[in-house]
C-alpha positions in Angstrom: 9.7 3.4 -5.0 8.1 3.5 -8.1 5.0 1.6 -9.5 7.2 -1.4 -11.4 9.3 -2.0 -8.4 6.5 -1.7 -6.1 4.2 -4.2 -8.4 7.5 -6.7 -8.4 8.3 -6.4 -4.2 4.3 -7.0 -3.8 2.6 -9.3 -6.2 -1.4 -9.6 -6.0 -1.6 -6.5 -4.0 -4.7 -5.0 -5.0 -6.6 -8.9 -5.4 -5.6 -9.8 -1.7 -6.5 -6.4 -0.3 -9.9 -6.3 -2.8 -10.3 -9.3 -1.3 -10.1 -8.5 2.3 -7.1 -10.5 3.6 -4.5 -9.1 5.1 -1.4 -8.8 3.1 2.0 -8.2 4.4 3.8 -5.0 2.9 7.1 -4.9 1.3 8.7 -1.6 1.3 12.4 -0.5 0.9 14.4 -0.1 4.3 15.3 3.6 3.2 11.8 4.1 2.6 10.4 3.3 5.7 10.4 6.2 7.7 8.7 7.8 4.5 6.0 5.3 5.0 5.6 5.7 8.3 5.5 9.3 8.3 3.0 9.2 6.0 0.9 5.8 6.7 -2.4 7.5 8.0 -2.4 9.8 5.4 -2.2 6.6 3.0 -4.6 5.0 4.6 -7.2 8.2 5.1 -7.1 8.7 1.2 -7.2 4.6 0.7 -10.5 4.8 2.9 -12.0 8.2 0.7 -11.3 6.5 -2.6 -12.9 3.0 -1.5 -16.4 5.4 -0.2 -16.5 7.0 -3.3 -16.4 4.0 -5.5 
């Protein structure tokens, strides 16, 4: 999925996750395995980048 797409299947994003609400994640059906397969991964770097500021 690429960065346009994503932006339009998940408006405010980054200000609801900045925010600290959850937000519900819209990802392609083919995709989701992907996703899953690599969610902690996602989230481990999401978690380094937020620490290093």
């Amino acid at each position: 999925m690429d960065l346009q797409q994503f932006s339009k299947w998940n408006p405010a994003f980054d200000k609801t996750l900045s925010s600290g609400q959850p937000y519900n994640l819209r990802v392609q059906k083919d995709k989701l395995p992907v996703f899953e397969a690599k969610k902690q991964e996602i989230l481990s770097e999401s978690i380094r980048l937020l620490l290093e500021g």
